[in-house]
Structure formats: structure tokens, C-alpha cells
C-alpha positions in Angstrom: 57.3 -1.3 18.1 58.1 1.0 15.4 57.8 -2.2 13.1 54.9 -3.4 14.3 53.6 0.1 13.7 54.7 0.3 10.2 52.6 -3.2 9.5 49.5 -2.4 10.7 49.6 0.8 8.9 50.1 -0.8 5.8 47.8 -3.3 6.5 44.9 -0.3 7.0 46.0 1.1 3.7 45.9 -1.7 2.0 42.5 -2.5 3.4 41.0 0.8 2.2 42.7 0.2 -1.3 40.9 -3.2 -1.7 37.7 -1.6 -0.3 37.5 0.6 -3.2 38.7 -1.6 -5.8 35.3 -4.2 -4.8 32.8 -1.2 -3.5 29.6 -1.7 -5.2 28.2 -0.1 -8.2 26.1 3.1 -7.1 22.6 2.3 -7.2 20.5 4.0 -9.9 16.8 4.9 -9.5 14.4 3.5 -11.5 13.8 6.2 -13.9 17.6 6.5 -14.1 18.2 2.5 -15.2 15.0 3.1 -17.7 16.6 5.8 -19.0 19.8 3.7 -19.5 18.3 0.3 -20.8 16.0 2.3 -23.5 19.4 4.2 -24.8 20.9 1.0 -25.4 18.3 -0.5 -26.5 18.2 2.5 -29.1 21.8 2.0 -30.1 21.0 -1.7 -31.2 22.8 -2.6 -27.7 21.0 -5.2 -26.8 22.8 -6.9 -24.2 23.5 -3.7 -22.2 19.8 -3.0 -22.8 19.0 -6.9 -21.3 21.6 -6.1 -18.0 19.8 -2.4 -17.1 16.5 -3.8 -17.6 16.8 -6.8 -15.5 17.9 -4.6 -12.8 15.2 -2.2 -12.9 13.0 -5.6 -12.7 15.4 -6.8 -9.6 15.7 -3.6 -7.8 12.7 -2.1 -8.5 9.6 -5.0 -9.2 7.0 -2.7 -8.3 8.1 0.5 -10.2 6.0 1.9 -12.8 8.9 0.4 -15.7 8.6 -2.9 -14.5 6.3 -4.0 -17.2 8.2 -2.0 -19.3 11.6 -4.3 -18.4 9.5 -7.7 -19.0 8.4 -6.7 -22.6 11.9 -5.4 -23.6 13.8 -7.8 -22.5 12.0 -10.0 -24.7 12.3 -7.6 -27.1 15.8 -7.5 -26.9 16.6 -11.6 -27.1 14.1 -11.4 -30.0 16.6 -8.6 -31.4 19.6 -11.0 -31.2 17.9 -13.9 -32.2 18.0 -15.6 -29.4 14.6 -17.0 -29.7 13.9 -19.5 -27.3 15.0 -16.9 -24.6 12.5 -14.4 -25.8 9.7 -17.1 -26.0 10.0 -17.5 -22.8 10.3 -13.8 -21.3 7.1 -13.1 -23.7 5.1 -16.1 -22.5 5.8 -15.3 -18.9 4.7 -12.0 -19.8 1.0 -13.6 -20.8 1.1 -15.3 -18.0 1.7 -12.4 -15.3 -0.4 -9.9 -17.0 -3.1 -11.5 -18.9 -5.1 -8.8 -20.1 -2.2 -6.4 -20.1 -3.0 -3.9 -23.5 0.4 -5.4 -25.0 -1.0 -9.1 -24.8 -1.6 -8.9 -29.1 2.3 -7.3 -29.3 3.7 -10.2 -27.0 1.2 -13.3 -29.1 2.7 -12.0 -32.8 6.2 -11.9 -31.4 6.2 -15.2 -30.4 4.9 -16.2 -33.6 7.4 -14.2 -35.3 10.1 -16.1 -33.1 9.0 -19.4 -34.8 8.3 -17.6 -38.1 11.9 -16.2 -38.4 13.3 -19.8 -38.0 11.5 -21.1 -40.8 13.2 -23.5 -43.2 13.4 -24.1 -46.9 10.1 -26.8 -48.5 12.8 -29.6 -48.0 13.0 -29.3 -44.4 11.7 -30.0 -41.1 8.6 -27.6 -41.1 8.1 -27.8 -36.8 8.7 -24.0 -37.0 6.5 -23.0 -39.6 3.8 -25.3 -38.2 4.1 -23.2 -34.3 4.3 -19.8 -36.7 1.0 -20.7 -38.3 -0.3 -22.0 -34.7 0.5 -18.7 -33.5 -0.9 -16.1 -35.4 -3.6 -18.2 -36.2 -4.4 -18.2 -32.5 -3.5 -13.7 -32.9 -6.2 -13.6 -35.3 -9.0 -15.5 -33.3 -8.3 -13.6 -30.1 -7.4 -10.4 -31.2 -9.4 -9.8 -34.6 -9.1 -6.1 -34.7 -5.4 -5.7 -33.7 -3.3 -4.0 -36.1 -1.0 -7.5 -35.2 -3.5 -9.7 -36.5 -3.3 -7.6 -40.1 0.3 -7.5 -39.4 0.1 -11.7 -39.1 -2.0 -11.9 -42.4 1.1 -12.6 -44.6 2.7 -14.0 -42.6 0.0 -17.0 -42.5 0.2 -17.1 -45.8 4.0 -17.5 -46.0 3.6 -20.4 -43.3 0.7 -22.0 -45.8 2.6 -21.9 -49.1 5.9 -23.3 -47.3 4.0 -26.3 -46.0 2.0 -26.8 -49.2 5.6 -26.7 -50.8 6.9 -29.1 -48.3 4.0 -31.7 -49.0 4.2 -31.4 -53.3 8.6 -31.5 -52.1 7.6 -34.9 -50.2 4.6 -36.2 -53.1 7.6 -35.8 -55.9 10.4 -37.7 -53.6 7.5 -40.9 -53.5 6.5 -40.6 -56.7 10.0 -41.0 -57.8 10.3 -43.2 -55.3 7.4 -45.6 -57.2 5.5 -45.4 -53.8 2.3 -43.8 -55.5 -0.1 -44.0 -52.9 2.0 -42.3 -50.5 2.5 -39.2 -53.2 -0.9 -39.2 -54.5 -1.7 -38.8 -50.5 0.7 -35.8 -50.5 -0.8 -33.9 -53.5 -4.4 -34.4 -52.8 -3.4 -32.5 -49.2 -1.6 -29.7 -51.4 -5.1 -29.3 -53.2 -7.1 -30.0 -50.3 -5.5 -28.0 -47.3 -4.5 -25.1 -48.9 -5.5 -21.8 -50.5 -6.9 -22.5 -54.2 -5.1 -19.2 -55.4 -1.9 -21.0 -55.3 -2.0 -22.0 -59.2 1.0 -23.2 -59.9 1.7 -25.5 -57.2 -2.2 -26.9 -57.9 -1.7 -27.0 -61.5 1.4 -28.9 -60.6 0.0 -31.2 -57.9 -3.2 -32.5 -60.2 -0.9 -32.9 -63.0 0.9 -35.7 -60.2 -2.2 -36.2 -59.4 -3.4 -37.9 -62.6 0.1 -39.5 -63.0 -0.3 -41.2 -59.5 -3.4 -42.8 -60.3 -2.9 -43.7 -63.6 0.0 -45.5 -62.3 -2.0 -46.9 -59.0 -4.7 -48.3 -62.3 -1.7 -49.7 -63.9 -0.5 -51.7 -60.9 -3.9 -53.0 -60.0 -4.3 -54.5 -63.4 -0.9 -56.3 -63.2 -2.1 -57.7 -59.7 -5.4 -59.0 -60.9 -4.1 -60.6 -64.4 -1.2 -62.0 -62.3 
């Protein structure tokens, strides 16, 4: 009896032990985990900033800091350049709050996602191509916004990359002998982009001359031959 006894009370402490070992975290309030998530977020600690923030949004959804949870968390992914997660959380932000005050904020980070991903004039140019969608789209809903003057280099970063991209491409076909194909690519250089980009103009018409003078060349070997 004394053994049986014994057991059970070991049992019971053992029970109580496990208990507090798994007892759940003490719920904050909502000013508490705001309080938390912007200190981390101050301290660069992003991740910690994501985890209180998406509990104030899961605890709390209709507190006063639930916008403020959305927009940071973005914030936050777009901090760690984890891009593609803060695209999201920003365009689900558009989505739920349309003509939230913070729509112009939310449209130039996502641009700013694409732009920070831009490659070099020999690469794939998808990313500057969204960028320049982007803030393109900032400027024409949002002309006043002190993002759309923020966006204003930025456009022209995305322009002079792709103008670079298409004289990189016209110089691979015209070495290449394929001079229709370049002269294509440098008459887009000077047609689709800024005229105050001299050099790359003077450049392009120089290849443009080339091109045809070689395209004049061809045509009088095919109709002699």
C-alpha cells in the first residue's frame, strides 16, 4: 500500500513538473507585443520583429496595431531581403485597405523589391522591367507623393539599365554578323529612351551607320549574284 502510495505520488509530481515545463507563453496585450515587435524592429531584429507582429495580427486582428503589424511585417522581409515574402504581405496590404494613407509607401516598396534585384546590362532584365512597371504605375496614381519624387531616379536607373541591355544585345549581333537584328537593337536604344543619355546614343548611331552600311553591302552582293 505504502508502494502504491509512493507511485502515485511520484506520478503527481512528475505531472506538475511536465506541466510547467509545456505551460504556455503568458499572453501579452496588444500594446505590450507592439511595444516588443517595434524594439526589435529598431534593433535591426527583424525576425523577432516578424514573430511579435504576427501575433499582435493573430491575437489581436481588430486592435488599433493591426494595420501597423501588416505594413511591418512587410517591412521587415523587405529588411532581410526576402523579397517575394514582402511582395506579398505589401500587395495583400493594397488589397485589404485600398485607400489606406500608406497605399503610396506600400506601391514604392514593391517596386523597390524588384528594383533591389536588378542585374547587370548583360542579364535577364525581368526585375528591372516590374521596377520600372512599378513606380511608373506610383507616379500616375500618386503624383504628389513624396514616393513618386522618391521613384524619380529610380526610373531612370531602370531606363538606362535596359537601354544598356539592348546596345549589350545590338553589339553581341553585330559581332554576330546578324545586322538586322542589331540595327533593331540600337534604333530601340535611340528610340525608347531618354535623349540625354549621350554616350550610349553617340554610341548606338555610330552602330547604327555601321549596321546599315553593312545591310547596303549585303544587298548589293545578293542582287549582282
Amino acid at each position: 500500500m505504502k508502494k502504491t502510495f509512493a507511485c502515485l505520488l511520484l506520478i503527481l509530481v512528475a505531472g506538475f513538473g511536465c506541466s510547467s515545463l509545456f505551460a504556455p507563453e503568458e499572453e501579452k496585450t496588444a500594446s505590450q507585443l507592439a511595444a516588443q515587435a517595434r524594439e526589435a524592429f529598431a534593433d535591426e531584429d527583424y525576425q523577432k520583429a516578424i514573430e511579435a507582429y504576427r501575433k499582435l495580427k493573430n491575437w489581436y486582428p481588430f486592435s488599433r496595431y493591426s494595420k501597423e503589424a501588416e505594413l511591418r511585417i512587410g517591412d521587415a522581409h523587405y529588411r532581410l531581403e526576402e523579397y517575394e515574402q514582402a511582395i506579398s504581405v505589401y500587395e495583400q496590404f493594397e488589397r485589404l485597405h485600398p485607400s489606406d494613407p500608406k497605399i503610396a509607401y506600400v506601391v514604392y516598396h514593391t517596386g523597390r523589391c524588384y528594383f533591389d534585384r536588378m542585374k547587370g546590362v548583360d542579364r535577364d532584365q525581368t526585375y528591372t522591367e516590374k521596377a520600372l512597371q512599378v513606380f511608373r504605375q506610383l507616379r500616375r496614381r500618386f503624383p504628389e507623393s513624396e514616393y513618386a519624387r522618391k521613384s524619380k531616379p529610380h526610373i531612370r536607373q531602370c531606363l538606362k539599365t535596359l537601354a544598356g541591355h539592348d546596345f549589350y544585345v545590338g553589339e553581341f549581333y553585330y559581332k554576330q554578323d546578324y545586322f538586322k537584328a542589331a540595327l533593331a537593337r540600337f534604333e530601340d536604344v535611340i528610340n525608347k529612351y531618354p535623349a540625354d543619355f549621350d554616350e550610349l546614343h553617340e554610341k548606338a548611331w555610330s552602330y547604327i551607320e555601321r549596321c546599315r552600311e553593312k545591310l547596303r553591302a549585303q544587298a548589293s552582293v545578293d542582287s549582282s549574284s
